[in-house]
C-alpha angles and dihedrals in degrees: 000000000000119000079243094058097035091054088042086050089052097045077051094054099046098046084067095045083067079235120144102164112106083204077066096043091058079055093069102043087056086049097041080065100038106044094049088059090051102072109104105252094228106030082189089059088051089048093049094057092051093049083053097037082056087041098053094044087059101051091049087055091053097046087056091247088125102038088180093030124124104204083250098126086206094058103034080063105077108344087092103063110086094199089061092131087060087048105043096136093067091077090081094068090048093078116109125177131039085329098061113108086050102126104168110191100335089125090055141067124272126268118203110208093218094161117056090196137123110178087137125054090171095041114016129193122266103249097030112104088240089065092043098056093039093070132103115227119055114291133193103208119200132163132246092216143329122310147158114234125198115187120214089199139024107281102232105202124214122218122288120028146135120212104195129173101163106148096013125072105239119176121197095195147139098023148054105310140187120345122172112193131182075337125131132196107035130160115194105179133160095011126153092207108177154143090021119186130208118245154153144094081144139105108264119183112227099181131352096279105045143053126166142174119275125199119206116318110206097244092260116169087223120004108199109197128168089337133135140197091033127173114188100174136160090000114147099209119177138155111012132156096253131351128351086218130001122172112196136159106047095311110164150162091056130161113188104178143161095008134144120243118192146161095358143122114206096033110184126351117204102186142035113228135340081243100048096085090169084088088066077094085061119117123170127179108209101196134171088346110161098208100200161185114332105020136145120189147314098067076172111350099197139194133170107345131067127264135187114221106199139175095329130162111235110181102140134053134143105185108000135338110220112010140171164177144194094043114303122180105225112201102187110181126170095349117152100220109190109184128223111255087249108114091213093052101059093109113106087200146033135185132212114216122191110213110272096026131103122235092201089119127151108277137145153158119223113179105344120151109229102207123182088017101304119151139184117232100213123201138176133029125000107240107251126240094272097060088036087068102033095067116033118139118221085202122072120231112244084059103044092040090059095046110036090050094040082109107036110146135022114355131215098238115184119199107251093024139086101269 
């Protein structure tokens, strides 16, 4: 691609972003590098770890060596240990697929959210989450007790961080709510993130040196854009404006895992536009998800990139459940798929073909369980037997599904206990 296109490309990109600041425009072109070298360079290799990190978690369970344990590697993991609010910081080993190697603030202090205010979007109050995220080392952020936190304005994270509410019953609602933008090495865990608005046209700070204007952001829980190394795990996300997640802009090496999705339409979008090749970097790892009562469609909705479709709960769906464009390739493995009663809503998956394009793309469905009539439409290439031995599964689905998402959202997590 010529310098002329490339630059062209990036103005492009951050005009979406809603970004001005040319502060901001040095950002991407950093980004437009490092992202690209952050794909994994055989997705099938990445999937395998995860089917034997699953494996191996099982089989632990069955010999007696996790008396609590679930068989979910994830959980197994930490929740354990009943001194987990000594040991915080452990979580960020606990990450498996395309996320893994996400350590938020691991490498940083803690930071105890004491004020759930946001009266300040430019210079926000020591003590509030805005100011937290906004900083620039690692930083582990906790809170000091429940609370219920409306944002005036979208919370723009900065690299490395950890947002952490385990023990404590922390809401995101009822206004803007998470963006990561051009960021890289961010944990969200045990979050109630609902009923976001959309909002802007205001000055928002997104580090302590900078603030910028920000045009109307869509009303998305968590808006992933241009970021990288990123852990979404144990959230319960519901009724929002636009998407729950939505992971756009050459994002990449994401985990979203055992989280909670209610009451919603357009449910999670991995990918920006069926122009927009730059997400075939894209890899997204979709993991103990319990996908629930009151949902549409795009669970997720895919274009361009790979993504690895594992062991989730599907119980709820109006329209379809995983859908795409732009040539995705869909890797479903150990799903529990139960159709709507509408007989013209069965299909798991639907694909959306612009005139003059195959749809011959790579997907396919390795051990789920169709339950009420529901069945995957496959397409592409057959895995070879490298990959065909690489991920079976010794569970069947319907067991593992129920009890590795049992536990899927936010959990209740008491001080001196496994949580």
């Amino acid at each position: 691609m010529s310098i002329t296109l490339r630059l062209l490309t990036i103005f492009i990109s951050i005009l979406l972003a809603n970004v001005v600041s040319s502060g901001e425009v040095k950002h991407e072109l950093k980004s437009l590098v490092s992202n690209s070298t952050m794909a994994v360079g055989d997705p099938e290799v990445m999937a395998s770890k995860v089917h034997m990190s699953i494996r191996n978690s099982t089989e632990r369970r069955k010999l007696g060596y996790l008396s609590c344990g679930t068989g979910n590697p994830i959980d197994d993991c930490w929740r354990c240990d009943q001194n987990w609010q000594r040991h915080r910081k452990r979580l960020a080993e606990c990450a498996i697929g395309f996320g893994h190697s996400a350590v938020g603030g691991r490498d940083g202090k803690y930071y105890i959210v004491t004020n759930p205010n946001d009266d300040d979007a430019v210079n926000p109050q020591p003590g509030t989450l805005r100011h937290a995220v906004i900083q620039d080392e690692p930083l582990w952020i906790v809170f000091k007790r429940d609370m219920v936190i409306t944002l005036k304005q979208e919370l723009i994270m900065n690299s490395f961080k950890t947002i952490d509410a385990r023990g404590v019953n922390v809401h995101i609602a009822n206004g803007a709510c998470i963006t990561i933008q051009y960021v890289t090495n961010i944990i969200i865990h045990g979050l109630h993130i609902h009923d976001c608005k959309p909002t802007g046209n205001a000055m928002v700070r997104s580090s302590p040196s900078h603030y910028g204007w920000r045009t109307m952001a869509d009303g998305d829980a968590i808006s992933i854009f241009g970021g990288s190394h990123i852990w979404i795990d144990h959230n319960s996300l519901s009724n929002c404006t636009d998407g729950l997640i939505d992971a756009v802009i050459g994002s990449t090496a994401i985990t979203i895992s055992n989280n909670l999705f209610t009451h919603h339409n357009e449910v999670m979008l991995l990918g920006h536009s069926d122009s927009y090749t730059r997400d075939k970097v894209m890899q997204v790892t979709v993991a103990y998800n319990h996908f629930g009562e009151g949902l549409v469609q795009r669970m997720p909705r895919c274009r361009h990139g790979y993504f690895h479709v594992v062991n989730n709960d599907y119980t709820h769906w109006e329209m379809y459940a995983i859908g795409g464009s732009a040539n995705p390739t869909i890797n479903s493995q150990g799903n529990r798929y139960l159709a709507p009663d509408d007989p013209n809503a069965k299909q798991v998956t639907k694909r959306v073909i612009s005139p003059g394009n195959s749809d011959d793309w790579n997907w396919r469905s390795e051990g789920d369980l169709m339950l009420n009539g529901a069945y995957f439409t496959p397409s592409g290439a057959e895995a070879g037997d490298k990959y065909a031995k690489a991920l079976s599964l010794s569970a069947k689905p319907s067991s593992v599904v129920a009890t590795l998402t049992s536990d899927a959202g936010v959990l209740t997590c008491i001080r001196g206990r496994p949580c």
